[in-house]
C-alpha positions in Angstrom: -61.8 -55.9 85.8 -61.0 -55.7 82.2 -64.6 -54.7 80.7 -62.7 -53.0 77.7 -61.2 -56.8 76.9 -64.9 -58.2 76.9 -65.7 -55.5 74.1 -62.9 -56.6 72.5 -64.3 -60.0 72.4 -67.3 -59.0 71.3 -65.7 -56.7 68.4 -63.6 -59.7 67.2 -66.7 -62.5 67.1 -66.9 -61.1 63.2 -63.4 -62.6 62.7 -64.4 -65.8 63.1 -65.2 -67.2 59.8 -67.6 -70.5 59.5 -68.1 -72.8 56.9 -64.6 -71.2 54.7 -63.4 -75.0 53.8 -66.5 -75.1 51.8 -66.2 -72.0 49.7 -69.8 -70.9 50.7 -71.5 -68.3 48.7 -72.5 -66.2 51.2 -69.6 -66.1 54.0 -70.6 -66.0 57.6 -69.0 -65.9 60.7 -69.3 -66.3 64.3 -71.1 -62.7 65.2 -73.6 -62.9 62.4 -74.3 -66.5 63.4 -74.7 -65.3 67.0 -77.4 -62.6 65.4 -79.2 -65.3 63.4 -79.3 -68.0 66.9 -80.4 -64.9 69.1 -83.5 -63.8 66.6 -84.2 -67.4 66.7 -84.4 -67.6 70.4 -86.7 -64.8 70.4 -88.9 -66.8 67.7 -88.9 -70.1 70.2 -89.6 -67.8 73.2 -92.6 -66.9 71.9 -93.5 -70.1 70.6 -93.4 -71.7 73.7 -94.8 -69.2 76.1 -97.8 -68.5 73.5 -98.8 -71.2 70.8 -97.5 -74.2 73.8 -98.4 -72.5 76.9 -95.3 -73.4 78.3 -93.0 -71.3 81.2 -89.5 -70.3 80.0 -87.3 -67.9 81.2 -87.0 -66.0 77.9 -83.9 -64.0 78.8 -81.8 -67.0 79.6 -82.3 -68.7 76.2 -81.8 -65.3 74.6 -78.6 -64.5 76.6 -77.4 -67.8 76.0 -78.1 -67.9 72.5 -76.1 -64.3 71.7 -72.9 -65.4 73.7 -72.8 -69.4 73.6 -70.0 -68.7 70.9 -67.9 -66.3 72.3 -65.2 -68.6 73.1 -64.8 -68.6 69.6 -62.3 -66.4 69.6 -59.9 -68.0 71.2 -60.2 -71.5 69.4 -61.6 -70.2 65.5 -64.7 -72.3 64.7 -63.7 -75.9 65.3 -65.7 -78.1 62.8 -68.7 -80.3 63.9 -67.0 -83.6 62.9 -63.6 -82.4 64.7 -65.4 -81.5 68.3 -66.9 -85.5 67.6 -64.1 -87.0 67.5 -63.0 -89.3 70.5 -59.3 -88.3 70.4 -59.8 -84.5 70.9 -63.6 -84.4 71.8 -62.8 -84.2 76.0 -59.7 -81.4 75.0 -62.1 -79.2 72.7 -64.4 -79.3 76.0 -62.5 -78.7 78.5 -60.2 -75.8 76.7 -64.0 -74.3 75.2 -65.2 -74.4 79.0 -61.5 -72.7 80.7 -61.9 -70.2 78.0 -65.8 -68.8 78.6 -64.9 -68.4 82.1 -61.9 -66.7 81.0 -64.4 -64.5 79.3 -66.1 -63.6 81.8 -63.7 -62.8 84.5 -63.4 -59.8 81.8 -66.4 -58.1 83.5 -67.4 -56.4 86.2 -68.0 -59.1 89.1 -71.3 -57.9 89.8 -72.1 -58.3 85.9 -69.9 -62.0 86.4 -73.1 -64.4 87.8 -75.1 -64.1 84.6 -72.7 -63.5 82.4 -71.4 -66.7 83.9 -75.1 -68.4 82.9 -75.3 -67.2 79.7 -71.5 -68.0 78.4 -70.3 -71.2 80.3 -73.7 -72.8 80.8 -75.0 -72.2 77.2 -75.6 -75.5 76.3 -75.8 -77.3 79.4 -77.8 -79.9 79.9 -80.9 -78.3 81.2 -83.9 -77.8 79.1 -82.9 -74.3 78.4 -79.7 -76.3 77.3 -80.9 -77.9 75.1 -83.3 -75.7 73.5 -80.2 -73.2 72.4 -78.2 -76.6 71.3 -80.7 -77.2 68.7 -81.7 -73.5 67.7 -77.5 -73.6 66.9 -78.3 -76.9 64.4 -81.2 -74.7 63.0 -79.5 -72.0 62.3 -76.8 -74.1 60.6 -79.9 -75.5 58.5 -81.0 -72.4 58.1 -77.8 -71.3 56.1 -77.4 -75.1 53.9 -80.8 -74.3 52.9 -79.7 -70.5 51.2 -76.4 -72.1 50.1 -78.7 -74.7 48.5 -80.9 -72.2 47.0 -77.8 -70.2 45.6 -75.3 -73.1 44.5 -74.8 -75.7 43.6 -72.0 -77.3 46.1 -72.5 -80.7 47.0 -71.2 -80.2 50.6 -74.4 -78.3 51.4 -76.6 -80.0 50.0 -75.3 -83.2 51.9 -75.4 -80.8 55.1 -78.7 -79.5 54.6 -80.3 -83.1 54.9 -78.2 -84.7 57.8 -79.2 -81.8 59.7 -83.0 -81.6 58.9 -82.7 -85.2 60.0 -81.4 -83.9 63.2 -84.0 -81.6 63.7 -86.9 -83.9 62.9 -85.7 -86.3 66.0 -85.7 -83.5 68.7 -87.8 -83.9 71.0 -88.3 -79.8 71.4 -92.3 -79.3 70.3 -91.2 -75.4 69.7 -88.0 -76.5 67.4 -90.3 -79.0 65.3 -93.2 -76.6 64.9 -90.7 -73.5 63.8 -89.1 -76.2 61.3 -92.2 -77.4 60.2 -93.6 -73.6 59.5 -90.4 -72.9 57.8 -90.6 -75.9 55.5 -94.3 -74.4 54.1 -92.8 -71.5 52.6 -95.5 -69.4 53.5 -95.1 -66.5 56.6 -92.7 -68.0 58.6 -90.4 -69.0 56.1 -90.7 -65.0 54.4 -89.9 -63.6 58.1 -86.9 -65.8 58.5 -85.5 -65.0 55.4 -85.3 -61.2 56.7 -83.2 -62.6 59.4 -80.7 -64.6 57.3 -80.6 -62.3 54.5 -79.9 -59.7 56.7 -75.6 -60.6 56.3 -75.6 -59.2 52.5 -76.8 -55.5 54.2 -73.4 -53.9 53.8 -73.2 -50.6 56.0 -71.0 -48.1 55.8 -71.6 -47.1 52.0 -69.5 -44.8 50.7 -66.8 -45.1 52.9 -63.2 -47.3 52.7 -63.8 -49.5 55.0 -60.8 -51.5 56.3 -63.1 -54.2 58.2 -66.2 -54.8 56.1 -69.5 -54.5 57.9 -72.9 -55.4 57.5 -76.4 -55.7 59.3 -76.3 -59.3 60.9 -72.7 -58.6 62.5 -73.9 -55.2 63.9 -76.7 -56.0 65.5 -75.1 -58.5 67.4 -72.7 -55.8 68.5 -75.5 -53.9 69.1 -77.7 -56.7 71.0 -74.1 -57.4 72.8 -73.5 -54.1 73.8 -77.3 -53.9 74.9 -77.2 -56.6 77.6 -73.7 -55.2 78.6 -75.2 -52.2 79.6 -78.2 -53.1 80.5 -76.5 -55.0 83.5 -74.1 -52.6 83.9 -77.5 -50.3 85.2 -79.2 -52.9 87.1 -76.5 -54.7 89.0 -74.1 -52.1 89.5 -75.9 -49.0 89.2 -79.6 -50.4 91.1 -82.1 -49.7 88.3 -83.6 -52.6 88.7 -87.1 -51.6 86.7 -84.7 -52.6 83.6 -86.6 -54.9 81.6 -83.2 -56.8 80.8 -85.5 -59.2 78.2 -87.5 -56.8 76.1 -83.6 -54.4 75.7 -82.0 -57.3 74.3 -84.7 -58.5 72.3 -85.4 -55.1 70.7 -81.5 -54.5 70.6 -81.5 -57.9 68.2 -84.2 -57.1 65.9 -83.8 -53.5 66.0 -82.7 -53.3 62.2 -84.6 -56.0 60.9 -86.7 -53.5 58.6 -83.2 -53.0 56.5 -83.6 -56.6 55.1 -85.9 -54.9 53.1 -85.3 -51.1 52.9 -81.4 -51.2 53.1 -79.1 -49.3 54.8 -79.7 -45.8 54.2 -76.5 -43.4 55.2 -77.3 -41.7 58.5 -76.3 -38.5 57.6 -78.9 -38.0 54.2 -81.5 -39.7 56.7 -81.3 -37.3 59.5 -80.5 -34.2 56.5 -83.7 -32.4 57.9 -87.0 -33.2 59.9 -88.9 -33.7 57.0 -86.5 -36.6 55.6 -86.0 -38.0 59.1 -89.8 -38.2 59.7 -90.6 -39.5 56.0 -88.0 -42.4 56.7 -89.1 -43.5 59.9 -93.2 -43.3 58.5 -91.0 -45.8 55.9 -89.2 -48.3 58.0 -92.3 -48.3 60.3 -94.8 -49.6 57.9 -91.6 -52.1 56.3 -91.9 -53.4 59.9 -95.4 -54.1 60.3 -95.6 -55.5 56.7 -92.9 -57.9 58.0 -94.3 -58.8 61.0 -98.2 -59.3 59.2 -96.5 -62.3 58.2 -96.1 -64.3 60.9 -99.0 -66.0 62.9 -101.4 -63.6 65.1 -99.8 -64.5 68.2 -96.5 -63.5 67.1 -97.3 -59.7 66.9 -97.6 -58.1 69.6 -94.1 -58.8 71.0 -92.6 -58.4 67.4 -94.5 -55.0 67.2 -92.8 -54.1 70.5 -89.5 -55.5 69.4 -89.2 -54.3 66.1 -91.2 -51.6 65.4 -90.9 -49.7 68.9 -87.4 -51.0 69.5 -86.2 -47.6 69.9 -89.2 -46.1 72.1 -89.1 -43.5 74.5 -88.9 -45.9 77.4 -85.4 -46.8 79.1 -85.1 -50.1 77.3 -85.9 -47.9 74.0 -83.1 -45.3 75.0 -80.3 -48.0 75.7 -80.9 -49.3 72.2 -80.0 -45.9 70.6 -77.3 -45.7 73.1 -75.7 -49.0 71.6 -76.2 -48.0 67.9 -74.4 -45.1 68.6 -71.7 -46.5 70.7 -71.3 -49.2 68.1 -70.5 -46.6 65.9 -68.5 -44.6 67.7 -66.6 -48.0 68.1 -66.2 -48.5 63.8 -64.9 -45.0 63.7 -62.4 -46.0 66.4 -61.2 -48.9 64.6 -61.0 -47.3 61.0 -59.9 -44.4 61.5 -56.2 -45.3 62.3 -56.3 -46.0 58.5 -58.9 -43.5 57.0 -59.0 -39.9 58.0 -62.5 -39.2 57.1 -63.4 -42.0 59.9 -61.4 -39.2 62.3 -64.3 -36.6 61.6 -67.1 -39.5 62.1 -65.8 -40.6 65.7 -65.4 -36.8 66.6 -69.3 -36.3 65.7 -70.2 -39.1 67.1 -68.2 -38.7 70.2 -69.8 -35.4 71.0 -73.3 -36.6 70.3 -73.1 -39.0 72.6 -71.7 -37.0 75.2 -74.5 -34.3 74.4 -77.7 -36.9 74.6 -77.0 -39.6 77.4 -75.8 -39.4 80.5 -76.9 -43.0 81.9 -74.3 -44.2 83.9 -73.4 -46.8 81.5 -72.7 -44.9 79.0 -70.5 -42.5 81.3 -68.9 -45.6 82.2 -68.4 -46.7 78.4 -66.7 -43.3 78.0 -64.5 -43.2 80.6 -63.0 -46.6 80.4 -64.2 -49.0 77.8 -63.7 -46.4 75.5 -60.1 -45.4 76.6 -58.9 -49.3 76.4 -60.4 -49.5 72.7 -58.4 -46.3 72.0 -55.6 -47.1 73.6 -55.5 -50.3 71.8 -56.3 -49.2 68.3 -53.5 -46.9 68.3 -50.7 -48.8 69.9 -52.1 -52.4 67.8 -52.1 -54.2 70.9 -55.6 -56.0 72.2 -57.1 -54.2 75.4 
């Protein structure tokens, strides 16, 4: 088992730059792509299960959504019109398809049968299939329409309508409707815009930061590391009562609020109970005034989500426990060329070991942990 390589994976999904040919405004990549196609998912859950009454297993078209593009980083984001192409189209395939199961013979086997699901049948041809096929097209949408609204690139704006035409011939009632919503510019549209704005939230301020950071590509480490552990518990370690949909879901959305607060450093947040208590009164109301604008229907689960994503429940705790291993993991990849990010791994190290003692995050520590170390220091991947 190699669980330290899958980390590694999941660490290097923000090296994947999309759309650089075009010289996009706002540079993406694969990770905060990933965040943007797993908050969607999240969206279309509820859409279908609520406003079209319609069964779905929610966690599949979640998991799917967050790791569909993990093969990415081993082929770079192949352009649409390239994977098209007749010549190459049955390679790109078949080398995309060797490589996610690659990917997951990284894990554990007993995390290996839905990992399996969620990264070599992503977009199969199932309805579930299909549903995270198009929610990748939307999200591409999605980011013409900001470049659009930013630039004035031709590319995009030539983008931007041969995918809305795209869109408009599905035949997914939930894809349509969230389109449709979008296009009104009224609550829908404002609550999206939290998600895709949430890439120009850089983190880490103050600091030299050798591999800039920012909302979008940590909370699908975050999300990632989430599910990771959230498996880890219930198939190897029995606790089965591990809601494995509402921990991911929560884990994706978790810092949503930031869109519109920002990212406030840790340490002047947590300076003394009076602070910490005035900023969480603050990022709670930011949440519910984000989530008053989406449809009734919507709010309960968003509420949950977003605004109790780090409860006192188990799903709750294994949130925190992936923001703070996430962290512990930046500190472990900067601080090779920063000392200060020495001191920060140190703290964060011992808090960790101080406040958790699931088994996954004893786990985490005594291997995952070692291999990104290990690896760091040596500069050779796990």
């Amino acid at each position: 088992m190699k669980n330290g390589k899958f980390t590694s994976t999941i660490i290097r999904m923000q090296y994947v730059p999309r759309w650089s040919e075009h010289a996009p405004r706002f540079e993406d990549n694969a990770a905060s792509h990933s965040f943007r196609c797993a908050a969607l998912a999240v969206m279309i859950g509820i859409v279908e299960e609520r406003l079209l009454g319609e069964p779905i297993d929610k966690m599949k078209l979640l998991g799917r959504c967050l790791w569909a593009d993990l093969h990415n980083t081993g082929t770079g984001s192949i352009k649409h019109v390239t994977k098209k192409e007749s010549l190459v189209m049955s390679h790109i395939r078949e080398f995309e398809s060797e490589l996610s199961k690659e990917i997951v013979g990284y894990l554990s086997k007993s995390l290996q049968p839905e990992a399996y699901d969620f990264i070599v049948n992503a977009q199969d041809d199932t309805g579930i299939g299909k549903l995270v096929d198009a929610i990748d097209s939307l999200d591409a949408y999605l980011y013409c329409h900001r470049e659009t609204q930013h630039g004035t690139n031709p590319f995009f704006h030539h983008k931007l309508k041969e995918l809305r035409t795209g869109l408009l011939a599905t035949d997914l009632p939930s894809v349509l409707w969230l389109l449709n919503e979008y296009e009104r510019e009224e609550g829908i549209y404002e609550f999206i815009q939290y998600i895709v704005s949430l890439d120009t939230v850089k983190r880490w301020n103050g600091s030299y930061n050798l591999v800039p950071d920012n909302d979008a590509t940590h909370s699908f480490r975050v999300a990632s590391l989430s599910l990771f552990n959230g498996l880890l518990e219930r198939e190897r370690f029995g606790q089965q009562q591990i809601d494995l949909y509402k921990l991911t879901a929560r884990a994706v959305l978790h810092d949503l609020p930031e869109a519109l607060s920002g990212d406030v450093v840790s340490k002047f947040k947590h300076n003394n109970p009076a602070i910490k208590l005035a900023f969480e009164r603050y990022e709670r109301e930011t949440a519910q005034f984000m989530i008053s604008r989406l449809p009734d229907f919507f709010h309960e689960p968003m509420t949950d989500f977003i605004v109790h994503s780090k409860a006192g429940d188990e799903e709750g705790e294994l949130v925190d426990v992936a923001d703070k291993l996430d962290a512990l993991i930046k500190a472990s990849l900067e601080m090779r060329n920063n000392p200060h990010y020495a001191d920060t791994y140190y703290r964060q190290l011992v808090a960790i070991q101080h406040r958790y003692e699931q088994p996954c995050v004893v786990f985490f520590l005594a291997y995952i942990l070692h291999d990104l170390t290990y690896s760091n220091l040596i500069g050779q991947q796990v």
